[in-house]
C-alpha positions in Angstrom: 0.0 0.0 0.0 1.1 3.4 -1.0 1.0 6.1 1.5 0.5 9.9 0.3 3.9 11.4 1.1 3.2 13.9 3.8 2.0 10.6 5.9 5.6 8.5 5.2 6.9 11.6 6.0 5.3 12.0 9.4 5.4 7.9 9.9 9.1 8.2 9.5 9.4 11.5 11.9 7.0 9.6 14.4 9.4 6.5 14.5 12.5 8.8 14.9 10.6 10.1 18.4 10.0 6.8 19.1 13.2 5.4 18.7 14.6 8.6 21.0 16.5 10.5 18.1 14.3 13.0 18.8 13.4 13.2 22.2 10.8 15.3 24.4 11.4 19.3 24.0 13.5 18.5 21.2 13.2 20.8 18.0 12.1 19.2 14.8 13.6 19.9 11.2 11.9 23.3 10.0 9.8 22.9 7.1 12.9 24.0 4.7 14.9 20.9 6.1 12.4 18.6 5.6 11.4 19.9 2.1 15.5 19.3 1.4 15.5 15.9 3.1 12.8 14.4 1.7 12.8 16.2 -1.6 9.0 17.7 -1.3 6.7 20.7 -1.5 6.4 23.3 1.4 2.8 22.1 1.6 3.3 18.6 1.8 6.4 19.8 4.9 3.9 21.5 6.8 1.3 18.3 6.0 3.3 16.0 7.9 4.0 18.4 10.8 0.1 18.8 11.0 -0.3 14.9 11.3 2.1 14.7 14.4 0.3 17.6 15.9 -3.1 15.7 15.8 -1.6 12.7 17.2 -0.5 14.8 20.1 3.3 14.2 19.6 4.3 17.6 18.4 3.6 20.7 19.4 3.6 24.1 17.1 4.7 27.4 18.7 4.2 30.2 16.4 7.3 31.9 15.2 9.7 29.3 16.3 8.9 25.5 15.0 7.3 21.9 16.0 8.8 20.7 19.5 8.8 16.9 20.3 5.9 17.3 23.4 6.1 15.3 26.9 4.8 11.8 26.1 4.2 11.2 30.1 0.5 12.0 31.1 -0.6 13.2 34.2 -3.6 10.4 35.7 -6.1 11.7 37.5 -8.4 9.7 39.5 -12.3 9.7 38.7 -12.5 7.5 41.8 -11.8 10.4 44.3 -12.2 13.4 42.1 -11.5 15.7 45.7 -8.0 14.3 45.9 -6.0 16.0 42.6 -3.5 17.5 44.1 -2.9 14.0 46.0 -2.7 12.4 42.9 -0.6 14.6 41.4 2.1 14.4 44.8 2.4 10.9 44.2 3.4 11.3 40.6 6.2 13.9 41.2 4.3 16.6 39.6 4.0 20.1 41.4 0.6 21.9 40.3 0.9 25.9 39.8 -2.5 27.8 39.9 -2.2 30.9 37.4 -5.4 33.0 37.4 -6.7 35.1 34.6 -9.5 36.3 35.7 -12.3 36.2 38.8 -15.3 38.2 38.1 -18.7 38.7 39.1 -21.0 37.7 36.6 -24.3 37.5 35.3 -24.7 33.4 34.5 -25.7 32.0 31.4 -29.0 30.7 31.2 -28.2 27.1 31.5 -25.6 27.9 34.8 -28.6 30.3 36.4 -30.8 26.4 36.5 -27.9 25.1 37.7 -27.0 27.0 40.4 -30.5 28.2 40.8 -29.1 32.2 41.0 -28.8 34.8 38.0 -25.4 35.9 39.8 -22.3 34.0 40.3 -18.2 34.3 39.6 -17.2 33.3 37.0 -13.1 32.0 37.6 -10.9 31.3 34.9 -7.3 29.9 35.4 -4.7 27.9 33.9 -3.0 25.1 35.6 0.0 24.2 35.3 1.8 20.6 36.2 5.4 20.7 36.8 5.4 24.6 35.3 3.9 23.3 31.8 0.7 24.6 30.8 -1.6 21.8 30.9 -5.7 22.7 32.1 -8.0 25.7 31.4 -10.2 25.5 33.9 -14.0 27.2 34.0 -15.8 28.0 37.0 -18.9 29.0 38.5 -19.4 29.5 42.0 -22.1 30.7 43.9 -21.6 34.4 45.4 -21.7 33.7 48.9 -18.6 31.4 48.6 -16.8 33.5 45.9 -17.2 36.2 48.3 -16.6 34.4 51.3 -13.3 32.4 49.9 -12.4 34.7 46.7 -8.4 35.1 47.4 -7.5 31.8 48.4 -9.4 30.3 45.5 -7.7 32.4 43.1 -4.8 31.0 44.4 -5.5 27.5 44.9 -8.1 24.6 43.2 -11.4 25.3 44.0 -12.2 22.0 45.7 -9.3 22.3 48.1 -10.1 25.1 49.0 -14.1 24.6 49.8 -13.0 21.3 51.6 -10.8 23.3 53.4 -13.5 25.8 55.0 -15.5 22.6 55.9 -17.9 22.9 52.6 -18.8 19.4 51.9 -19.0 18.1 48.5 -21.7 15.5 48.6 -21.4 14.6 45.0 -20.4 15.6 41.3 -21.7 14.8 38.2 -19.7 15.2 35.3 -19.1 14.5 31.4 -16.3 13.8 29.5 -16.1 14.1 26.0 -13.4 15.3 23.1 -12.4 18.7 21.5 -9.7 20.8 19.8 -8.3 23.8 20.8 -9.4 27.1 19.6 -7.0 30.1 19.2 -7.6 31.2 22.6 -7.4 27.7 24.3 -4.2 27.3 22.1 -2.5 30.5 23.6 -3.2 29.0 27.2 -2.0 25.8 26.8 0.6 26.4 24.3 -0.7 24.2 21.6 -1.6 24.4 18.2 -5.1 25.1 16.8 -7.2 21.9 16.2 -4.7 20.4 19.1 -6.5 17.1 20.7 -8.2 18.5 24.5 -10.2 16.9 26.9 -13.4 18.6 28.4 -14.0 17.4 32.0 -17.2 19.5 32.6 -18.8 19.2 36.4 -20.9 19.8 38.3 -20.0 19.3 42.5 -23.3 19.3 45.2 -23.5 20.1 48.5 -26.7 19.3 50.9 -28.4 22.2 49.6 -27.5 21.7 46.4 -25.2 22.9 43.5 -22.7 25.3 44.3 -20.1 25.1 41.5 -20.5 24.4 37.6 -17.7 24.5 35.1 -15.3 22.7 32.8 -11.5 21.5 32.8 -9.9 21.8 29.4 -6.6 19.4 29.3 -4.3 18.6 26.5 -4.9 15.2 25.0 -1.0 14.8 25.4 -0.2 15.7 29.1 -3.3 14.9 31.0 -6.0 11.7 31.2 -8.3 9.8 33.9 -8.7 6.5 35.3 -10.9 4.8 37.4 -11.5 2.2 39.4 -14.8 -0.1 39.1 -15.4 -2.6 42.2 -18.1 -4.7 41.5 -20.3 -5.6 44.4 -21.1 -8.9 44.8 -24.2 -9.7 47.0 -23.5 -12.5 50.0 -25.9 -15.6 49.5 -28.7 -15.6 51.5 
């Protein structure tokens, strides 16, 4: 079978990370090297760079070339969804919280049911594991906890810090699912547009009900969740 050329090219580029020759942060040929090595277009260069971007095994920064990204993921446990920062500890992987904004807003329609209030703050930050861009993440909080906590949780993860003040989460619904990053989402997180992400979008109950809505936006290639699944069996009677 005959491959188009722009896919041997990024088959044979893919197999070079693999092997190690180029490694993780490593720069790859610019498009002029590769049109020279490979004796092909500029459009059929900038092809194969495009294919190893949507596998998540290269990453595009504008104005200076395709970098070899970090092929270790960070694992985040669905099982006990309160404990990131836990999870993260036992990996080796220091979490920095970089806020962009933390306003008071008035809620989209949807959020307003959710929350059941037309006013909430609306937080948006960027994570960052081991100083690499890595989560966009999209809150809504209820006002009297945004008021009550607003500098520590621009500071730190929301759920830390409402566990902290004794604000029990009694339960959180959430949805996965699959998108690619937009230009602003790729300025965050440092990747490319069209860039595989992962929407983990949530919803986290108290007693009296919900207090915080949003969505965590991770990079396909640094971040993914597992879970563990114990099946009850039911004694004989």
């Amino acid at each position: 079978m005959t491959f188009p050329l722009h896919l041997a090219i990024s088959e044979k580029l893919r197999d070079r990370i693999r092997a190690g020759i180029y490694r993780p942060g490593d720069q790859l040929p610019s498009e002029h090297q590769l049109m020279a090595e490979f004796e092909v277009s500029r459009i059929t260069a900038r092809r194969a760079i495009a294919n190893l971007t949507q596998q998540g095994l290269v990453n595009v920064q504008r104005g200076k070339g395709a970098f070899v990204s970090t092929q270790q993921k960070v694992v985040y446990s669905l099982s006990s969804p309160l404990l990131l920062e836990a999870d993260l500890a036992r990996q080796d992987i220091e979490i920095t919280v970089q806020t962009l904004s933390f306003e008071r807003v008035t809620a989209p329609v949807h959020v307003q049911k959710i929350l059941n209030c037309a006013i909430a703050y609306l937080q948006k930050k960027v994570l960052l594991f081991n100083n690499v861009p890595s989560c966009v993440d999209i809150t809504y909080i209820v006002p009297e906890l945004a008021k009550a906590h607003g500098k520590e949780l621009r500071q730190k993860l929301t759920f830390t810090t409402l566990e902290k003040y004794g604000i029990c989460i009694q339960k959180i619904d959430a949805v996965i699912e699959c998108t690619q990053a937009d230009y602003e989402t790729g300025e965050q997180l440092e990747v490319s547009l069209g860039h595989p992400l992962i929407v983990y979008r949530h919803t986290a109950f108290t007693e009296a009900g919900a207090i915080v809505h949003g969505e965590s936006i991770s990079r396909g290639d640094r971040f993914c969740y597992s879970i563990q699944i114990d099946r009850m069996i039911a004694p004989d009677l």
